[in-house]
KOLSE-130995 format. One record per residue: residue number from 1; residue in three letters; x negated, y, z of N, C-alpha, C in turn. Coordinates in nm, 3 decimals. Example, Ala and Ser with C-alpha at 12.3 -4.5 7.8 and 13.67 -1.06 7.14 Angstrom:
BEGIN
(r 1; ALA; (-1.319; -0.569; 0.780); (-1.230; -0.450; 0.780); (-1.320; -0.330; 0.780))
(r 2; SER; (-1.285; -0.225; 0.708); (-1.367; -0.106; 0.714); (-1.290; 0.003; 0.787))
! end
This chain:
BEGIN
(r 1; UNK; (-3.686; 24.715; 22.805); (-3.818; 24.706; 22.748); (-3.874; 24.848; 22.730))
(r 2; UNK; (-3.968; 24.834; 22.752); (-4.027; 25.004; 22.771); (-4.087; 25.022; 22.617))
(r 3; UNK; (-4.091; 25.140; 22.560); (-4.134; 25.213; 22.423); (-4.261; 25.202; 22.397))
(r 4; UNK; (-4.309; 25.165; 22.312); (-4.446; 25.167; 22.319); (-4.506; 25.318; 22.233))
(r 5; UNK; (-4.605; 25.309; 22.259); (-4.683; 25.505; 22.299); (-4.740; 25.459; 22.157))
(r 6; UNK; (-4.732; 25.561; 22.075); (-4.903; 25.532; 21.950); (-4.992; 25.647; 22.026))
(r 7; UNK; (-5.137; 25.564; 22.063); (-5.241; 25.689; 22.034); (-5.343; 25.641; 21.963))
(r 8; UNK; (-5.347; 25.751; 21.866); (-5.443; 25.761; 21.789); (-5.604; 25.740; 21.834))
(r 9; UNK; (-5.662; 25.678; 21.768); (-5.812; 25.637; 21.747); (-5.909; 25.662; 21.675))
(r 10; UNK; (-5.997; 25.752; 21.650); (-6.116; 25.772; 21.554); (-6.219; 25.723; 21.575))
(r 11; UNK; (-6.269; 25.690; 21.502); (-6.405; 25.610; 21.525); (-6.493; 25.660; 21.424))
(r 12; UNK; (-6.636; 25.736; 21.463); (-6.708; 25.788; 21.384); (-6.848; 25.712; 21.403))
(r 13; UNK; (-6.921; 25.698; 21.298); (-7.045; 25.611; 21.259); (-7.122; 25.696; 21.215))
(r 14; UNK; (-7.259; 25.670; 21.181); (-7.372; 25.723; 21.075); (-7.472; 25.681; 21.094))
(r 15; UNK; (-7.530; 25.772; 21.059); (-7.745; 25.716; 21.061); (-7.765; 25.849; 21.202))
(r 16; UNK; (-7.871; 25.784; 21.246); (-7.900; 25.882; 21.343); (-7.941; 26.034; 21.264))
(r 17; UNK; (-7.876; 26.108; 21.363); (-7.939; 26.295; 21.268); (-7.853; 26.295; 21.188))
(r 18; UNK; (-7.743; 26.226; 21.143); (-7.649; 26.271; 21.036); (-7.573; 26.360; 21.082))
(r 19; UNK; (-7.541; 26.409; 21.152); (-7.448; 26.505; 21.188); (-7.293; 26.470; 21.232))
(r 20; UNK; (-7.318; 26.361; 21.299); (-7.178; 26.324; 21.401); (-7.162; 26.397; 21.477))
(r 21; UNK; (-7.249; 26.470; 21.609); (-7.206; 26.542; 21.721); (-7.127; 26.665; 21.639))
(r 22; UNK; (-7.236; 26.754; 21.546); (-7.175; 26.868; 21.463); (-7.006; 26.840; 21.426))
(r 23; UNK; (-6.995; 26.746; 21.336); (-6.864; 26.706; 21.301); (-6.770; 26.694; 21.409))
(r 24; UNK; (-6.804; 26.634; 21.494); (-6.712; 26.591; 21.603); (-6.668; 26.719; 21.667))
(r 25; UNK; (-6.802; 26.786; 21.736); (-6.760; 26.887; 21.780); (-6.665; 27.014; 21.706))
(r 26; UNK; (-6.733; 27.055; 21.601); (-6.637; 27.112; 21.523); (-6.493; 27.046; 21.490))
(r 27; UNK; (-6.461; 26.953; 21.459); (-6.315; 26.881; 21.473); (-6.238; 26.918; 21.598))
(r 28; UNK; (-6.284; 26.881; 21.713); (-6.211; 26.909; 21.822); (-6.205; 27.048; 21.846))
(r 29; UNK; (-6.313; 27.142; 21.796); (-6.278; 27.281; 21.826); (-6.157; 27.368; 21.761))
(r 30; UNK; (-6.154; 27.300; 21.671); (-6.065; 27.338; 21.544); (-5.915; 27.297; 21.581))
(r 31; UNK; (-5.794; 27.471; 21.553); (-5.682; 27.425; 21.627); (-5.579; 27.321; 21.576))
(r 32; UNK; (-5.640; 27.305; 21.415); (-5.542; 27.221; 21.296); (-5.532; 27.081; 21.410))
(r 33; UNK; (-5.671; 27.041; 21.433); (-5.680; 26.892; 21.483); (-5.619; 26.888; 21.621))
(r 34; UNK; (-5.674; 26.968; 21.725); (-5.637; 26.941; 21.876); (-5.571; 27.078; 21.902))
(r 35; UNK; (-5.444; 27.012; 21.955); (-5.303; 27.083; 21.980); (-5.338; 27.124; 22.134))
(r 36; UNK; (-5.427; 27.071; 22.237); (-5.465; 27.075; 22.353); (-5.411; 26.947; 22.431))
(r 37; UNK; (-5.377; 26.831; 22.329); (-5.396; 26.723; 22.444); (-5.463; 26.670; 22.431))
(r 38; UNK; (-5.494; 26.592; 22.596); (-5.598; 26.564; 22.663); (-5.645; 26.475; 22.572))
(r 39; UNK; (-5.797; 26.459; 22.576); (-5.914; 26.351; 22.471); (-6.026; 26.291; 22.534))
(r 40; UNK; (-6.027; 26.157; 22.535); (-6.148; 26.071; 22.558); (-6.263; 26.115; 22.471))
(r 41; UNK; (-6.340; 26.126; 22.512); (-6.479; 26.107; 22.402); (-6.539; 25.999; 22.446))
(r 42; UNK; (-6.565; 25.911; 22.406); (-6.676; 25.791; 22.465); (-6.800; 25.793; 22.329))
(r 43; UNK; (-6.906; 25.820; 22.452); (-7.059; 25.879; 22.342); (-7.114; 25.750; 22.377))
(r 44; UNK; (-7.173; 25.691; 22.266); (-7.249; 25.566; 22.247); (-7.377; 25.647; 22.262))
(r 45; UNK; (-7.427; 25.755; 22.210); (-7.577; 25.781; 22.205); (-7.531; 25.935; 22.160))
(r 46; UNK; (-7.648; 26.013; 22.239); (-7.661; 26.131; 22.267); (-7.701; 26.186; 22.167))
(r 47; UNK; (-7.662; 26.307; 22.080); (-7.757; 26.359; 21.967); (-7.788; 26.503; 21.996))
(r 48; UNK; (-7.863; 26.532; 21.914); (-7.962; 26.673; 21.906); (-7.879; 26.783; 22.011))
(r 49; UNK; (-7.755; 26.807; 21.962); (-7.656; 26.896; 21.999); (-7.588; 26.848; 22.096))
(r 50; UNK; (-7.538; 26.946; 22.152); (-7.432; 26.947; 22.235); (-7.297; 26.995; 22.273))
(r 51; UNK; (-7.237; 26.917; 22.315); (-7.077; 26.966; 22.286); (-7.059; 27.082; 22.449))
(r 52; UNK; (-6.988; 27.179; 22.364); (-6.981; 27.300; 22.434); (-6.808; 27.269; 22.524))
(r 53; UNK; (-6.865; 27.209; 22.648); (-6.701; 27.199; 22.709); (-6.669; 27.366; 22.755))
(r 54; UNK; (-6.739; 27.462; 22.778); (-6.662; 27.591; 22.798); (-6.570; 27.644; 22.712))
(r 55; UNK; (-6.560; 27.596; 22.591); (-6.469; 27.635; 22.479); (-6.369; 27.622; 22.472))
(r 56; UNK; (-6.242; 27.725; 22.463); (-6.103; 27.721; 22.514); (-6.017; 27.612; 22.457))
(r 57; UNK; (-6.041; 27.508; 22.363); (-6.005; 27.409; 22.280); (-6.025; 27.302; 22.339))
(r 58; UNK; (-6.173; 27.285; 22.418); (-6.240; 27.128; 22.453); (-6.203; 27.185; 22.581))
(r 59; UNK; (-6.127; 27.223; 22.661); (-6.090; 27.233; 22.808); (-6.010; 27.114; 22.843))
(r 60; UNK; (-5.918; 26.995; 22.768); (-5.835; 26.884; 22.780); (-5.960; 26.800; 22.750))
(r 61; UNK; (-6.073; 26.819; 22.702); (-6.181; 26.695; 22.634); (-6.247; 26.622; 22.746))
(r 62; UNK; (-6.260; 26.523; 22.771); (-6.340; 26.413; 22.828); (-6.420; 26.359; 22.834))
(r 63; UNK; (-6.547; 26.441; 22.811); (-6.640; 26.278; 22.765); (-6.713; 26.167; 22.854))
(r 64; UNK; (-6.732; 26.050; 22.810); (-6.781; 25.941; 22.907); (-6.888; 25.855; 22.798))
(r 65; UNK; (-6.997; 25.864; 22.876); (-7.082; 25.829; 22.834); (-7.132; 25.678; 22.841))
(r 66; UNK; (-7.140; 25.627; 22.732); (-7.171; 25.475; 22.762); (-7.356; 25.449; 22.739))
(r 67; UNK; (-7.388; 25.364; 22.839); (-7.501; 25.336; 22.852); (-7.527; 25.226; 22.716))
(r 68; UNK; (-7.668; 25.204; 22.665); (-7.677; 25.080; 22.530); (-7.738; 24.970; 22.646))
(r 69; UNK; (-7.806; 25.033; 22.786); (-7.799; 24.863; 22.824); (-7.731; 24.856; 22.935))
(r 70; UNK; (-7.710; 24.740; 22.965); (-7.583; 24.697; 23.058); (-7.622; 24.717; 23.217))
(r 71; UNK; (-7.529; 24.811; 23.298); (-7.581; 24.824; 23.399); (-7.543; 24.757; 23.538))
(r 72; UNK; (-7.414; 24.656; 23.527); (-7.402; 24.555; 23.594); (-7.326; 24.626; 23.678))
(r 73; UNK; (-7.283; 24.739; 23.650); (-7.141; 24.819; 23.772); (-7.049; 24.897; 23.671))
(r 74; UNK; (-6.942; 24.862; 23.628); (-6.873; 24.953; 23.553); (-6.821; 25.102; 23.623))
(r 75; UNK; (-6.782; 25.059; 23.769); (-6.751; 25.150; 23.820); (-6.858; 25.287; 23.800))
(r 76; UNK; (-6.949; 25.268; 23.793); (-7.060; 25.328; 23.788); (-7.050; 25.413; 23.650))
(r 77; UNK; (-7.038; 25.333; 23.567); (-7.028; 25.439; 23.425); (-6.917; 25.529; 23.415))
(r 78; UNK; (-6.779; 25.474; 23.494); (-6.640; 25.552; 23.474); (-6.685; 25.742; 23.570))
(r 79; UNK; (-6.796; 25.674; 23.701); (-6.776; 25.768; 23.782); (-6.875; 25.912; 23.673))
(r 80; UNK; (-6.963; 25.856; 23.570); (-7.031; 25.988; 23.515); (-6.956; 26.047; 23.430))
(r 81; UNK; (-6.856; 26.043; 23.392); (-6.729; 26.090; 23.299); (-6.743; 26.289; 23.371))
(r 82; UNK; (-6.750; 26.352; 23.261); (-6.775; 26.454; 23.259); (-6.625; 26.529; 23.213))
(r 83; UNK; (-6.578; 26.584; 23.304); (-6.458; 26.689; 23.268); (-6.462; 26.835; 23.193))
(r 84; UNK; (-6.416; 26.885; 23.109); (-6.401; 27.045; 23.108); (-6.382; 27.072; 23.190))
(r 85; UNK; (-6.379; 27.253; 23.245); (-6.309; 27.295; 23.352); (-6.412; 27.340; 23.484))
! end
């Protein structure tokens, strides 16, 4: 029987303009939180800011952007997945 893996999950909420991207981004920049392994981001909705993938921290970061309406090709959303690097 094979081992099963824990990975961790965060899930962040607010009001629009509250300062999720800020938080987020600062979290992942920060070396306490990310050791440098690799990270999904999946963005429900785009805010003010933007996450700086040139930054020697978010170089393992991922983000993939999910559309709010349905676009009838998943393949399609996996292929806009944005790498560091």
């Amino acid at each position: 029987m094979a081992k099963a893996v824990e990975i961790p999950v965060y899930l962040f909420t607010g009001f629009l303009e509250g300062g999720k991207t800020r938080f987020i981004r600062e979290t992942l920049e920060d070396k306490k939180f990310n050791a440098g392994e690799h990270t999904l981001l999946v963005l429900c909705e785009e805010g003010e800011e933007e996450y700086d993938l040139s930054h020697p921290l978010m170089k393992n970061v991922h983000i993939l952007p999910i559309e709010s309406e349905a676009c009838g090709n998943c393949s399609a959303c996996t292929s806009r997945c944005r790498r560091a690097g």
